[in-house]
C-alpha positions in Angstrom: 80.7 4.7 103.1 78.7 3.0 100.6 77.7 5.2 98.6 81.9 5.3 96.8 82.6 3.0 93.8 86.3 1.7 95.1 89.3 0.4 92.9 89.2 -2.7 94.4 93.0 -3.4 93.3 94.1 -0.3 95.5 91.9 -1.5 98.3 92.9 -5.1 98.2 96.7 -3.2 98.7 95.4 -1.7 101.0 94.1 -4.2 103.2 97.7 -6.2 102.8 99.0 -3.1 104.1 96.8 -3.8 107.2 98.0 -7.3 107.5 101.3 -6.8 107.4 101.7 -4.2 109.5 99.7 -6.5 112.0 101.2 -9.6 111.7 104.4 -8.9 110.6 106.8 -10.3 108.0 108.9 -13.8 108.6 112.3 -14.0 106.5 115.8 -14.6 106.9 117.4 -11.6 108.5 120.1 -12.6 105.5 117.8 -11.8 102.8 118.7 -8.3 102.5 122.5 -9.1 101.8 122.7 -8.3 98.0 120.0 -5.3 97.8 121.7 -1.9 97.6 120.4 -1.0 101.3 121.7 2.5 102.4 122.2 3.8 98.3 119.6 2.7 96.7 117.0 1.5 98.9 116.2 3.6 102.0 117.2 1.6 104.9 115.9 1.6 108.8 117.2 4.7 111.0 115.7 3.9 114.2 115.4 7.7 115.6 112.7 7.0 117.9 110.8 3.9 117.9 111.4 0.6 116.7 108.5 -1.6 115.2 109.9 -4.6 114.7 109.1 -7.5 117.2 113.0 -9.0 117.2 116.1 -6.9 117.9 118.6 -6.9 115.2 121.5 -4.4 115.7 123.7 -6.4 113.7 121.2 -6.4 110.6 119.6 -3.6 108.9 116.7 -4.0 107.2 114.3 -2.0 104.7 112.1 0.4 106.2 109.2 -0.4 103.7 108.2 -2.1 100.7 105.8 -0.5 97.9 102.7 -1.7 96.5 102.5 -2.0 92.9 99.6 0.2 91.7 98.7 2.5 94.6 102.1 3.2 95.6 101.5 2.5 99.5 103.8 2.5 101.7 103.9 -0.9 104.1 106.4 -1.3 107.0 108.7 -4.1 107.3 107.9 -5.3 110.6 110.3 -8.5 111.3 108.3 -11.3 113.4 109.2 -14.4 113.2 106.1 -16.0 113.9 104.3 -14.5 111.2 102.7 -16.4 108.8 103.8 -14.3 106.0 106.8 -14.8 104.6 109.4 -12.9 102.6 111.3 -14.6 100.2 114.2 -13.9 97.6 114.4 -16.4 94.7 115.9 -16.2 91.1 116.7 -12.2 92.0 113.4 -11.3 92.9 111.9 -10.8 96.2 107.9 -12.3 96.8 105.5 -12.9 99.6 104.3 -15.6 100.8 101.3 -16.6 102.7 100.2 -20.1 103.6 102.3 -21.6 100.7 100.1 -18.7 98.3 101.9 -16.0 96.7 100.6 -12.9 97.9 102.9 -10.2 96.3 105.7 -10.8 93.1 107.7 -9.2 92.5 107.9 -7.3 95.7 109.6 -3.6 95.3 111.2 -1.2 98.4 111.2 2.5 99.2 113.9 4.4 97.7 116.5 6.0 99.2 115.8 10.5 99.2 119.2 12.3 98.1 119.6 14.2 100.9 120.3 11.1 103.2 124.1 10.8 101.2 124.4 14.3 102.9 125.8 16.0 106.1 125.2 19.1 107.8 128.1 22.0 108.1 129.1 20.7 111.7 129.2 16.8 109.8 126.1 15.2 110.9 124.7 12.5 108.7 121.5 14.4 107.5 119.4 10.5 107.3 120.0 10.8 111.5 118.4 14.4 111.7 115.4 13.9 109.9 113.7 10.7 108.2 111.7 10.6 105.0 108.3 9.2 106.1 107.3 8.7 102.3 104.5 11.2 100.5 107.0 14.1 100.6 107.2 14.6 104.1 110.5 14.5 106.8 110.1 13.7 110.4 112.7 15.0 113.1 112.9 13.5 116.1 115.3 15.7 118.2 115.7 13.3 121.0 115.7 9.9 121.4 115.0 9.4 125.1 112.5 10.0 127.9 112.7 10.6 131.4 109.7 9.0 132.2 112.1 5.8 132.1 113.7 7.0 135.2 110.5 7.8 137.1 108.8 4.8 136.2 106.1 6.5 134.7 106.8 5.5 130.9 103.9 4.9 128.6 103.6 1.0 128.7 103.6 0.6 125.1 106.6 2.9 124.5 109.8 1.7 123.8 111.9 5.1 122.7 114.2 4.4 125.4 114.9 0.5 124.4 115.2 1.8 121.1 118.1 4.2 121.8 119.8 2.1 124.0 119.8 -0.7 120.9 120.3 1.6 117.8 121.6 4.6 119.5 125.7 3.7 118.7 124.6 2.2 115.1 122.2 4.7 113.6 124.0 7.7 115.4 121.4 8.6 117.5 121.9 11.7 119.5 120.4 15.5 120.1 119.5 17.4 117.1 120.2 21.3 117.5 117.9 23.9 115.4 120.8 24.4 112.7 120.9 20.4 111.8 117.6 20.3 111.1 117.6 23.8 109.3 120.0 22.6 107.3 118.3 19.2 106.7 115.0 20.3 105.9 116.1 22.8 103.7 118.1 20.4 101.6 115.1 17.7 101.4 112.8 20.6 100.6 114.9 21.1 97.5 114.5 18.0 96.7 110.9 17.9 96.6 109.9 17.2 100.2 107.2 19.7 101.1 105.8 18.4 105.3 107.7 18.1 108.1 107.3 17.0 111.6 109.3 17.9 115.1 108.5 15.3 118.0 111.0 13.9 120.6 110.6 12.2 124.0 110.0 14.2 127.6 113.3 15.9 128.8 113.8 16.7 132.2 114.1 21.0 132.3 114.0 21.2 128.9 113.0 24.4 127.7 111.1 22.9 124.6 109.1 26.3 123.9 112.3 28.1 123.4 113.6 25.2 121.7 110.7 24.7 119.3 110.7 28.7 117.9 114.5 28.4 117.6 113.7 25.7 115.2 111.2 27.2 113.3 113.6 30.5 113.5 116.6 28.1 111.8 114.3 26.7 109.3 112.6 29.9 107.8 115.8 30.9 107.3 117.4 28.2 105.5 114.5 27.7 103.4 113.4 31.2 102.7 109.6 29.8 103.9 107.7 31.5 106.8 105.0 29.4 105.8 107.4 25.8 106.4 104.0 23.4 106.5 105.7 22.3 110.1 104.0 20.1 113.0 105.2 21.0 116.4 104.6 17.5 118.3 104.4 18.3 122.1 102.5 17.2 124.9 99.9 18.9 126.2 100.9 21.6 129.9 99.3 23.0 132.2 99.8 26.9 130.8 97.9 26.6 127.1 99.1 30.1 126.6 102.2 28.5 125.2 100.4 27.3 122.6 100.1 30.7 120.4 104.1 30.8 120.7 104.3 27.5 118.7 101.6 29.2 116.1 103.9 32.5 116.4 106.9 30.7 115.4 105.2 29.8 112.0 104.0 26.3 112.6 101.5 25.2 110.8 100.2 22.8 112.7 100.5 21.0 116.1 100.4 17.6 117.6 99.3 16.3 120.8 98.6 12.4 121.2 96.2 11.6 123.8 97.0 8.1 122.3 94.3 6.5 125.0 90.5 7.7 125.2 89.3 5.9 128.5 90.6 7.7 131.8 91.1 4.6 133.8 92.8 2.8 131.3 94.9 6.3 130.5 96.1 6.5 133.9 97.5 2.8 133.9 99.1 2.9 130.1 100.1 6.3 130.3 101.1 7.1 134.1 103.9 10.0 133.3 101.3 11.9 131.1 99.1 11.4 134.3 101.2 12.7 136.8 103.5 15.6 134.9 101.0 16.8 132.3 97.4 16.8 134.4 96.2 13.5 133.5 93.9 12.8 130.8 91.2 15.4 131.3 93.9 18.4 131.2 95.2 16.6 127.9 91.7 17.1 126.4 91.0 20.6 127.3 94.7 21.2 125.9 93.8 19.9 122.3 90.5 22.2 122.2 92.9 24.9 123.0 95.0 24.1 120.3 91.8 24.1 118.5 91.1 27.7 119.1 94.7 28.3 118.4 95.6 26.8 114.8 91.9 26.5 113.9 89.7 23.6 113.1 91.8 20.4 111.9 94.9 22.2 112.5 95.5 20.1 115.3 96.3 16.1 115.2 96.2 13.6 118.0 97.1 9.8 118.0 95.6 7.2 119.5 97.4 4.0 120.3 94.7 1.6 118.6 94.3 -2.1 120.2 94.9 -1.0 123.5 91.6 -0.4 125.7 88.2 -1.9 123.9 87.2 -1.0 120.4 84.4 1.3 121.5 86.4 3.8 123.7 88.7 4.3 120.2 85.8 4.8 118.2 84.6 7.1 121.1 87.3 9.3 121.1 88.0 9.4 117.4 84.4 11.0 117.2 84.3 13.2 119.8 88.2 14.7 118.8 86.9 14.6 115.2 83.5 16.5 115.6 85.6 19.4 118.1 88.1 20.0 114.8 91.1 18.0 115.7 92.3 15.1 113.5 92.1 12.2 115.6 94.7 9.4 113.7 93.9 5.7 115.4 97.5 3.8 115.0 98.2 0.0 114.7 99.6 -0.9 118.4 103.0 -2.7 118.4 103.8 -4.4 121.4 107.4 -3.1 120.2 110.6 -4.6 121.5 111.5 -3.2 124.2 108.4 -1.6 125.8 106.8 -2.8 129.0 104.3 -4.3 126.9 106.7 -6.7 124.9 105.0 -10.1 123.7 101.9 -9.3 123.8 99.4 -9.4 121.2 97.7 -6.7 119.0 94.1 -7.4 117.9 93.6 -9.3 114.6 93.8 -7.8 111.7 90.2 -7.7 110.6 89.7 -5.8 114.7 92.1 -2.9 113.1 90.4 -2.8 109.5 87.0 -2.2 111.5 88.4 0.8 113.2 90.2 2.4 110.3 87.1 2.0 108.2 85.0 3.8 110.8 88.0 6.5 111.6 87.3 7.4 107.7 83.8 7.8 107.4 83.5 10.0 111.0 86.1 12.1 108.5 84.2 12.4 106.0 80.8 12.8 108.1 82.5 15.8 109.6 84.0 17.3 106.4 87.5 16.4 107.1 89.5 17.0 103.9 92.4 15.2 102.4 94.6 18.2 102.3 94.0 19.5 106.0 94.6 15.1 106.9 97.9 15.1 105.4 98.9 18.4 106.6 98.0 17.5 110.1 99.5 13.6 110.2 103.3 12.4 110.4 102.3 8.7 109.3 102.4 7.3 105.9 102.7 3.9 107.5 98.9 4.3 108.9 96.2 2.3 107.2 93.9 5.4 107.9 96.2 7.5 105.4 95.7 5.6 102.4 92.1 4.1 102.8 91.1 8.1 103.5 93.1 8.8 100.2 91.3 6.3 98.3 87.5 7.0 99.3 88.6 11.1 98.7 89.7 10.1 95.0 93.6 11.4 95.4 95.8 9.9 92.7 98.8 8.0 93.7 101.9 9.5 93.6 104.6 6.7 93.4 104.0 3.8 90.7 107.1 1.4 90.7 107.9 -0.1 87.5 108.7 -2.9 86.7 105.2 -3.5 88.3 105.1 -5.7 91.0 102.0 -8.6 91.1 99.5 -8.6 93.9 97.2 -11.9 93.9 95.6 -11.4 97.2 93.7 -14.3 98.7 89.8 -13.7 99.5 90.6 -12.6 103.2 92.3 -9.8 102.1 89.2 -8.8 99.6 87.1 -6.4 100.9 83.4 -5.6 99.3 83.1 -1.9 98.9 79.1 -1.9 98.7 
């Protein structure tokens, strides 16, 4: 990707995005106490995972911070042992790392009006559907698995732990079609304009049904047939089901393969093995979905730091080239999940991939508009660096501007 003159403010950002979200942020849990979290500044609502290494039901914390001149969107990931630090000082909040100022000045995500509402039946709209940041709302309309009970869950999956953690505090529970109608159409006049439908596996659900219901409630409430909605599901062993989710008016769909390696897909991901044909069936499900929605309609995830750097970069070219965007995601051995205390690559082993994710985009003429349609994540490294070698303008300066000083590791040399 050499041949793109980059900002190299936006990509130094950029890359302490990347760090971050790898090696987490140290503070007091205490810090928080005088920022106006939950009406000002948009606070955690832990609807279906949790990211940060420590439990902390009896704190709430932001759910991200801002850069200054990009606008990017970094996750506040609390670990302890990280050698960044968050501080607050004479009223402002700063980063530290290795006794070096980082970020001044340090700025959070603001809090969407439509969280301050509730739905006719009195539901919180903030536990229906979250704002993921760059316009776009993400309903999770259930917070549990029944993989759990099988013993089949995805080892690096901890939607179970979270519920059983947050579920009381954040008002965690089922989300029927008219909730999220309701919700989506009141962030949509707001400004919102993407919106995403995912939950866990539920025993004898009848998530087809459920799916068009939702898409039924939505176009209603909104006036859209055309609702720029992701239908997150996993992949089955009757593809025809896919042209009911297109039928309903979804835009596009999601199925995350989230490992590319067989062997090391049956081991992490056992329950996708065993209820939804293993990992071959899970392929030939997103080429379906291909031929369904159309090229770079369809999205799937993969759980990056997992299995060895050259089966990511593997499947992220071989998804790519067959039209599906193929998103690689920071793994976080999240609290909770069977893979608990262990370690992600390095941060420079995740920069590597997302840099190579981006050019195997543009190599097969992925465009910006048909990424963001397709993706749920602002919090993925791959988002911005894609925005930044594609040219799109940032949408969210905060004033008063922050100060990045980024030490020479986070530097990267565009040439």
């Amino acid at each position: 990707m050499a041949e793109t003159k980059l900002d190299q403010e936006l990509l130094a950002e950029i890359r302490l995005k990347n760090e971050l979200q790898v090696d987490g942020l140290n503070f007091d849990p205490e810090i928080f106490k005088d920022l106006e979290l939950g009406t000002k500044y948009k606070e955690q609502v832990n609807v279906l995972f949790s990211s940060d290494r420590h439990a902390h039901v009896a704190y709430n914390f932001p759910v991200c911070l801002i850069t200054p001149k990009g606008g990017y969107q970094v996750r506040v990931v609390w670990d302890k042992s990280s050698d960044y630090t968050l501080k607050y000082e004479d009223g402002r909040y700063f980063i530290e790392h290795k006794n070096q100022i980082v970020l001044d000045n340090v700025q959070f995500a603001k809090r969407a009006n439509y969280y301050n509402l509730k739905t006719s039946d009195g539901t919180d709209m903030r536990t229906v559907a979250v704002d993921y940041g760059y316009g776009h709302m993400f309903v999770s309309y259930s917070n549990e698995c029944f993989l759990k009970d099988k013993g089949l869950d995805c080892l690096f999956c901890n939607i179970n732990a979270t519920k059983a953690l947050y579920g009381e505090r954040d008002k965690v529970s089922w989300k029927t079609p008219q909730q999220i109608a309701e919700t989506i159409a009141a962030g949509y006049k707001e400004g919102f304009n993407k919106m995403t439908v995912s939950g866990g596996f539920i025993p004898e659900r009848r998530e087809v049904e459920y799916y068009i219901d939702v898409a039924e409630a939505i176009q209603e409430a909104t006036g859209l047939d055309d609702f720029n909605g992701t239908a997150c599901v996993g992949a089955t062993k009757d593809f025809s089901v896919f042209e009911n989710y297109k039928e309903a008016g979804f835009r596009t769909i999601a199925s995350n393969i989230e490992i590319w390696n067989p062997k090391i897909f049956d081991v992490i991901c056992p329950g996708k093995t065993e209820y939804c044909g293993g990992r071959d069936n899970w392929l030939k499900a997103l080429e379906y979905e291909v031929d369904v929605f159309g090229k770079f309609n369809v999205r799937s995830t993969m759980v990056s730091g997992i299995e060895p750097k050259q089966y990511t970069i593997e499947g992220l070219e071989y998804l790519v080239e067959h039209g599906v965007v193929a998103l690689p995601s920071q793994w976080n051995p999240n609290c909770g999940s069977a893979l608990e205390g262990h370690r992600t690559p390095n941060a420079e082993w995740h920069w590597d991939v997302f840099e190579k994710a981006v050019a195997i985009y543009r190599k097969n003429g992925l465009t910006w508009q048909q990424f963001a349609d397709a993706t749920a994540g602002s919090d993925s490294v791959a988002h911005d660096l894609f925005r930044l070698y594609e040219g799109i303008p940032t949408s969210e300066v905060i004033t008063p501007s922050p100060v990045i000083t980024s030490p020479k590791t986070l530097i990267a040399d565009a040439s």
